[in-house]
Kinemage of the C-alpha trace (Angstrom):
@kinemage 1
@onewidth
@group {chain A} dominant
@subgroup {mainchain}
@vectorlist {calphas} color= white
{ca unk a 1} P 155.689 -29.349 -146.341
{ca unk a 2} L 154.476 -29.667 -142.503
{ca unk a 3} L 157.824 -30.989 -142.008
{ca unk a 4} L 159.764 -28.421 -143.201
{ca unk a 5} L 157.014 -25.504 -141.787
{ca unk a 6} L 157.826 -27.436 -138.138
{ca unk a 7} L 161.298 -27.457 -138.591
{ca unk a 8} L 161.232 -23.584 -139.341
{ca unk a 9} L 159.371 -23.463 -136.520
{ca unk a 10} L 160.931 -25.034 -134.125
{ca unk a 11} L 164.467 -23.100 -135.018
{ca unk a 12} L 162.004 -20.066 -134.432
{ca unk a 13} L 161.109 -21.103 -131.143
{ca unk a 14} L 164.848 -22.526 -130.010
{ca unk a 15} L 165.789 -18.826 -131.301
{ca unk a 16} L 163.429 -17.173 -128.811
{ca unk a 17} L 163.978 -19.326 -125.511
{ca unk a 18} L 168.495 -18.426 -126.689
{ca unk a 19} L 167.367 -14.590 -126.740
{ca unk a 20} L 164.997 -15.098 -123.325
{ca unk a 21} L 167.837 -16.852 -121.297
{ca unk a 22} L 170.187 -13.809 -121.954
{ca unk a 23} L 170.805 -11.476 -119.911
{ca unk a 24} L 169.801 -7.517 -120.506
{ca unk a 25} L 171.822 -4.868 -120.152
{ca unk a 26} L 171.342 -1.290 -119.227
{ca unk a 27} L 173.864 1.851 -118.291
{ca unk a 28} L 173.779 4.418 -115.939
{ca unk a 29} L 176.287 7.630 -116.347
{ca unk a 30} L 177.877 9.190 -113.086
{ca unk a 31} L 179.763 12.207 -113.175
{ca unk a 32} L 182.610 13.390 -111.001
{ca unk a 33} L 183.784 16.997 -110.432
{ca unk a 34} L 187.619 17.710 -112.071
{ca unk a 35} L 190.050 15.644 -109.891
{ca unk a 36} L 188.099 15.077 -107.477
{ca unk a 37} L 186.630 10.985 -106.758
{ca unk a 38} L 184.312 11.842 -104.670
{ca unk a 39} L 180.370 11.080 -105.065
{ca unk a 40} L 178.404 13.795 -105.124
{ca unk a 41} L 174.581 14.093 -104.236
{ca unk a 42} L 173.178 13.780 -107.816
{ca unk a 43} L 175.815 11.038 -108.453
{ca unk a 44} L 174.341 9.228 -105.653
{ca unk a 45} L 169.983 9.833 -107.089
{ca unk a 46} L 171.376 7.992 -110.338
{ca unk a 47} L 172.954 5.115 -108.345
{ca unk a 48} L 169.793 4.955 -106.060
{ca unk a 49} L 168.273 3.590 -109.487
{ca unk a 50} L 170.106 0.711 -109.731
{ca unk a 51} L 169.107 -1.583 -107.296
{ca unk a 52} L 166.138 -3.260 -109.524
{ca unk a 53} L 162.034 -2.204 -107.148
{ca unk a 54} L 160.485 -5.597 -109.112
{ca unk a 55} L 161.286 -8.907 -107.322
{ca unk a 56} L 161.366 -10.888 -110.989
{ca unk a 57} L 164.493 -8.760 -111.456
{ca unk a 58} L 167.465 -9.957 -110.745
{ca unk a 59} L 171.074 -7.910 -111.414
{ca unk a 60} L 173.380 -10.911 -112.536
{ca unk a 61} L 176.728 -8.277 -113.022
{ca unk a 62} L 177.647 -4.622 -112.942
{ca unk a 63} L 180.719 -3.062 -114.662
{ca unk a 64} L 182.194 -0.276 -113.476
{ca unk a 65} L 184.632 1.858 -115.621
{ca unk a 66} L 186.411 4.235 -113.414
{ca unk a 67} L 187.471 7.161 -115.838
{ca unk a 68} L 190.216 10.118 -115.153
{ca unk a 69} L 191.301 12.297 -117.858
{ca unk a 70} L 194.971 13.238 -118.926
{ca unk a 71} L 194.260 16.780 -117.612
{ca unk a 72} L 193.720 15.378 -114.410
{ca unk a 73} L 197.479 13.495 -114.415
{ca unk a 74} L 196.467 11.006 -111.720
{ca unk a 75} L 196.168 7.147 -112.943
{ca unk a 76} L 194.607 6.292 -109.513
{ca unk a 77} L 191.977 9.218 -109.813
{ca unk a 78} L 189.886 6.562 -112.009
{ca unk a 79} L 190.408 3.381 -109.843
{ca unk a 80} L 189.374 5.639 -106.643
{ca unk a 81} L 186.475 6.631 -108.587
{ca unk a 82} L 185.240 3.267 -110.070
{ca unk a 83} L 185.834 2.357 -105.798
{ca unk a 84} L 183.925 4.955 -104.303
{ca unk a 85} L 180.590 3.768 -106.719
{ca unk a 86} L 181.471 0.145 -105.749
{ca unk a 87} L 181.333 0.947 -101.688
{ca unk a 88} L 178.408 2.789 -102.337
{ca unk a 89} L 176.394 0.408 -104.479
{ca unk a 90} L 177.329 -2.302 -101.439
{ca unk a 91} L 175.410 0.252 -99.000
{ca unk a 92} L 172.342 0.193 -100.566
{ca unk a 93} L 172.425 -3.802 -100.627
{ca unk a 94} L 174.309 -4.623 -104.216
{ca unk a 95} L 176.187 -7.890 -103.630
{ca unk a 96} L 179.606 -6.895 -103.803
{ca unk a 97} L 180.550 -10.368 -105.822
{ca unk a 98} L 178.867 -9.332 -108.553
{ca unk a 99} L 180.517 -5.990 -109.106
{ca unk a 100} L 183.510 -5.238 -110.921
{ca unk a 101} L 185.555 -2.116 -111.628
{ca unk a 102} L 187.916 -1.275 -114.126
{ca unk a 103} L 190.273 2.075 -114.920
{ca unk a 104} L 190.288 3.857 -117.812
{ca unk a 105} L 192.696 6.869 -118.816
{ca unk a 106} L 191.572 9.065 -121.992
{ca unk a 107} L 194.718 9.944 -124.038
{ca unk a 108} L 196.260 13.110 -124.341
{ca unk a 109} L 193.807 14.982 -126.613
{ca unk a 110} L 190.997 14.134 -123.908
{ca unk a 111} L 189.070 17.180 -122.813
{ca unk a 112} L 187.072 17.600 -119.562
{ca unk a 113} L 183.090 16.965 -119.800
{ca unk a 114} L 180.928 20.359 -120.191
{ca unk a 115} L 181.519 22.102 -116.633
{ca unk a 116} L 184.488 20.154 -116.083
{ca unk a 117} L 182.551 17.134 -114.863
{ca unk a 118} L 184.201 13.666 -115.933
{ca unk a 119} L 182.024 11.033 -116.847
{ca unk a 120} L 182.318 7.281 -115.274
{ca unk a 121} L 179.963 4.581 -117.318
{ca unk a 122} L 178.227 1.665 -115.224
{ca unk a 123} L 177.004 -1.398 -117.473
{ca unk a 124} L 174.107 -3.271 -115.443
{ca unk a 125} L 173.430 -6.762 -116.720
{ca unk a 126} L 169.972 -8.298 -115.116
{ca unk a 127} L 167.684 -11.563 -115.942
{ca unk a 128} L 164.256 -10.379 -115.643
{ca unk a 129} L 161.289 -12.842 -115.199
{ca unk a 130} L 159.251 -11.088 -117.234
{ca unk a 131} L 160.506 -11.053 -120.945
{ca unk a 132} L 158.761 -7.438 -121.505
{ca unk a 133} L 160.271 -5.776 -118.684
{ca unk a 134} L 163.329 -3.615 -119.200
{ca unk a 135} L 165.345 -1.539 -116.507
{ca unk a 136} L 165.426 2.139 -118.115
{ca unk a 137} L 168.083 4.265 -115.864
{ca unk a 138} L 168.150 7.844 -117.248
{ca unk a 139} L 170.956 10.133 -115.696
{ca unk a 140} L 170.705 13.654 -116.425
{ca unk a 141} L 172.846 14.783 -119.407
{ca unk a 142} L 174.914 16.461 -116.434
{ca unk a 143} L 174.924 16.236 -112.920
{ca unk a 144} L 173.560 20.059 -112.728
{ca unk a 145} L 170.715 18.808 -114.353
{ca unk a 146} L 169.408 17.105 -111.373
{ca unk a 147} L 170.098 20.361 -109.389
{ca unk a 148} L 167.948 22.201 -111.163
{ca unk a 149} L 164.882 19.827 -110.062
């Protein structure tokens, strides 16, 4: 029986350490103005975020998917995009090796966000020290949200 209970343990405990050497991941939103890639003030608050203010974090890779809707009938609208948060995330000190951006074109049915504002989604992976700590990056649920502030 104390075999088996340490066995069960010790798959427990193996489990744990698996789950503690992964990294977390958290998203930020950005929003762009209809055909338009560049950053706008509130776009730039939420990217302020992601540069981690605790030294035990540590941002292992960030994902950047560049977004342009059909409406907007440009292809390179989204890579310019997805570029634009890259140079900007390099300004405030984000190791550019790290970052990666990708393009994504919504098919023909797509619609423009409310107020015409197109949404670009950032995945943030990170190792923290601590195992309790989490990164919690809350964009507005528009960008004339953080206007109203």
């Amino acid at each position: 029986m104390l075999k088996k209970t340490l066995f069960l343990l010790g798959i427990i405990f193996s489990g744990l350490l698996a789950k503690a050497a992964e990294p977390d991941t958290t998203s930020a939103r950005v929003y762009f103005q209809f055909n338009k890639p560049d950053l706008t003030p509130a776009a730039k608050l939420i990217l302020n975020d992601v540069p981690p203010g605790d030294s035990s974090i540590t941002l292992t890779r960030i994902r950047i998917y560049g977004n342009a809707l059909s409406k907007e009938k440009n292809t390179n609208l989204a890579v310019k995009r997805a570029n634009n948060i890259k140079k900007y995330l390099m300004q405030i000190g984000i190791n550019p090796a790290i970052i990666s951006t990708f393009a994504v074109s919504e098919n023909g049915t797509a619609l423009p966000q409310q107020n015409d504002e197109v949404v670009v989604t950032i995945l943030i992976d990170y190792d923290a020290a601590v195992i309790e700590r989490t990164i919690i990056i809350k964009p507005p649920a528009k960008q004339t949200d953080y206007l109203k502030d």
